[in-house]
DOMARKE-492127 format. One line per field, with one value per residue (C-alpha): residue number from 1; z, x, y; chain. Coordinates in Angstrom, 2 decimals, decimal comma. Layout:
BEGIN
n: [NUM ...]
c3: [Z ...]
c1: [X ...]
c2: [Y ...]
chain: [A ...]
This chain:
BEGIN
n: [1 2 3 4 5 6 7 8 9 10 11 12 13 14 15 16 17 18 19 20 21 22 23 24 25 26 27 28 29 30 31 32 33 34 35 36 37 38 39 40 41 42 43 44 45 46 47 48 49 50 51 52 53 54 55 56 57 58 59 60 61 62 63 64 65 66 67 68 69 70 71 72 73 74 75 76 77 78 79 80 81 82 83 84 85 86 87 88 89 90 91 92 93 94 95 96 97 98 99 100 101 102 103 104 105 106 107 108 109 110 111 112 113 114 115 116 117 118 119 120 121 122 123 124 125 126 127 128 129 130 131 132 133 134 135 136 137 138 139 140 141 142 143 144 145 146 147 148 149 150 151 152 153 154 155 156 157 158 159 160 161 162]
c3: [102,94 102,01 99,86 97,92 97,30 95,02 92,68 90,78 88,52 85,88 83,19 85,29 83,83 86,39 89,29 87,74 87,84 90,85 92,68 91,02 92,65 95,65 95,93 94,24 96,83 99,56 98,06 98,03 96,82 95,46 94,31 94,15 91,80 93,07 89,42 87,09 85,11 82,55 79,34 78,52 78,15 81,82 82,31 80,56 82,91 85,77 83,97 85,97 89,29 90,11 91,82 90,02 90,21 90,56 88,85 89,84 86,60 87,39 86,06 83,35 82,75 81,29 77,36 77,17 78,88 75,67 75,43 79,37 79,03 76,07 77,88 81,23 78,70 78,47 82,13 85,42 85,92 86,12 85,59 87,26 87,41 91,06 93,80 93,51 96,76 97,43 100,62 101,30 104,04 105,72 105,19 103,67 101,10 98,94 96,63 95,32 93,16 94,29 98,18 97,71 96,42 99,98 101,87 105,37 104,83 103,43 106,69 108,34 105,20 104,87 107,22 105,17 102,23 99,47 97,35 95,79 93,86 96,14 96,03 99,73 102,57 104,43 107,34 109,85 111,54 111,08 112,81 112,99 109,22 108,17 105,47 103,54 100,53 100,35 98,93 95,97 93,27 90,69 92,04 90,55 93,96 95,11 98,55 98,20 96,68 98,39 98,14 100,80 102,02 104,09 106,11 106,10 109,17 111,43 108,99 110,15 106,73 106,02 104,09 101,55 100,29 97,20]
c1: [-28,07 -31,22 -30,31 -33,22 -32,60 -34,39 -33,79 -35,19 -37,73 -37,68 -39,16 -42,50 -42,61 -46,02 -44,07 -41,02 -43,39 -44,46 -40,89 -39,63 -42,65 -41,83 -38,45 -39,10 -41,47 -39,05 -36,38 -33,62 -29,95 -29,14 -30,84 -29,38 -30,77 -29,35 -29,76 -32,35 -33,85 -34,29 -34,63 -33,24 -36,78 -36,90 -33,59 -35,06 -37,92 -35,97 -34,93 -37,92 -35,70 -35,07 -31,60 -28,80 -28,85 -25,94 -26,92 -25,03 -26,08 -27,83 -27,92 -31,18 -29,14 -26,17 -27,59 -28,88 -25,61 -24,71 -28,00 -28,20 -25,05 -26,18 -29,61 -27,48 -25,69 -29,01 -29,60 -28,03 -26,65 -23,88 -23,69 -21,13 -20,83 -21,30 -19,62 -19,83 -18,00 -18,47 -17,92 -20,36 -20,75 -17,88 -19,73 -18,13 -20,98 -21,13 -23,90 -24,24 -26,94 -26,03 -25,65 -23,81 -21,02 -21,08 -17,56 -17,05 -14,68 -16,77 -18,66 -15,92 -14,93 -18,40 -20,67 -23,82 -23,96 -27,23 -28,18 -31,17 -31,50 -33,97 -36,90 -37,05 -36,94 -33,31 -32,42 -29,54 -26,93 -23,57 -20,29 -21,14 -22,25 -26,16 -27,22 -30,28 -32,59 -35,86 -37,70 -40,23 -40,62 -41,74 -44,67 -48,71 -50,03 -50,57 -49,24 -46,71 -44,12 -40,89 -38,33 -35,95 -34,92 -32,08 -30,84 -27,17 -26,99 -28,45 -28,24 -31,45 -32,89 -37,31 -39,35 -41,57 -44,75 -46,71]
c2: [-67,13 -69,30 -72,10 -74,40 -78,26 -79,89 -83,16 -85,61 -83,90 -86,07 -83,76 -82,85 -79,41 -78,45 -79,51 -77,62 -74,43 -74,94 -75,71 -72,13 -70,36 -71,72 -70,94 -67,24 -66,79 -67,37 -65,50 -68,05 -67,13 -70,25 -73,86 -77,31 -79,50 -83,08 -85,01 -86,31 -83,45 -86,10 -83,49 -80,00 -78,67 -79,51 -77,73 -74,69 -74,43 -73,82 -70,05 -68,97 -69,17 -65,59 -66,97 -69,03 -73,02 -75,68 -78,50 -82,22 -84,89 -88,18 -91,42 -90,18 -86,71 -88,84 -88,85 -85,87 -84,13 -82,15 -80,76 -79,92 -78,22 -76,08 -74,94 -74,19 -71,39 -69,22 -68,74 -68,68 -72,52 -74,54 -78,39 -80,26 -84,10 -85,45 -84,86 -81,27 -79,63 -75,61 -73,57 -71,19 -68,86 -70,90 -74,15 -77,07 -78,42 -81,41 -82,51 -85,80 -87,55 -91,64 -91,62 -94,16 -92,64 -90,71 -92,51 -92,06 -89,76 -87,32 -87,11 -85,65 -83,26 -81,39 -79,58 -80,31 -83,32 -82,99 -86,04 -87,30 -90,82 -92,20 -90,02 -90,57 -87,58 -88,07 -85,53 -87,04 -86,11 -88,07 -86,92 -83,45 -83,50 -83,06 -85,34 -83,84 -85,43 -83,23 -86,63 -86,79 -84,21 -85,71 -87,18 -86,91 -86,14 -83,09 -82,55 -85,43 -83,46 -82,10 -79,61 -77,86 -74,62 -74,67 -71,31 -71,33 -69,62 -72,13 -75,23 -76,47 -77,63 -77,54 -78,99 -77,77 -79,64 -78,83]
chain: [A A A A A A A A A A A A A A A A A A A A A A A A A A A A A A A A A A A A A A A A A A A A A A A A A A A A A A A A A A A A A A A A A A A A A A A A A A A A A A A A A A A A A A A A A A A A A A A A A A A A A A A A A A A A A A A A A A A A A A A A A A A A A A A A A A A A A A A A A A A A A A A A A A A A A A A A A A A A A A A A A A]
């Protein structure tokens, strides 16, 4: 199972194109979006994904929840308020938006832990547990964006730059 991570778009509806074509063209199964879509026009945008999408809410998703929630009705999403935990393929998962909600504990709990927040590239291993944060997406520059594309199968996760 190929799983894509992305967060932090914060209503950049060309990178929002471009992060769908990416992960259409890789044929992922499933997307994480780690917070801060900002707007549910930005929400909309990701109908293009030719997989369904878990959404966790950030700290700029908070006002316009109501509205999120009503776009993630037309399409293949889910919204969930953070942490969001899901096993899949045997793998314990759990996706945050603030890392620093991330306790200790939750180390041990999860085989693989997705926030965003920081807009900063994260890969490390802690007790067993990878901790993974594609970085930027919302960025101007070209080349300086992230996402990530994670194979479930040998958990090694990859970045993508656009």
């Amino acid at each position: 199972m190929l799983v894509g991570v992305t967060g932090d778009t914060h209503n950049n509806l060309k990178n929002i194109d471009q992060i769908c074509a990416i992960f259409n063209e890789n044929h992922t199964d499933l997307v994480f979006h780690t917070g801060d879509i900002s707007l549910p026009k930005s929400l909309l945008a990701f109908n293009k994904l030719n997989c369904p999408l878990i959404v966790v809410l950030g700290n700029n998703d908070i006002e316009e929840r109501s509205g999120l929630e009503e776009v993630a009705k037309s399409f293949k999403c889910k919204i969930y308020d953070e942490p969001f935990f899901i096993e899949l393929n045997s793998l314990k998962i759990s996706v945050f938006h603030h890392p620093d909600l991330i306790k200790d504990s939750t180390f041990a709990e999860n085989d693989l832990i997705l926030h965003g927040h920081t807009h900063r590239y994260r890969l490390e291993k802690i007790n067993n547990c990878i901790v993974f944060n594609p970085g930027e997406c919302a960025g101007f520059l070209k080349d300086k964006n992230q996402i990530g594309l994670i194979d479930l199968k040998n958990l090694c996760p990859k970045i993508v730059n656009f």
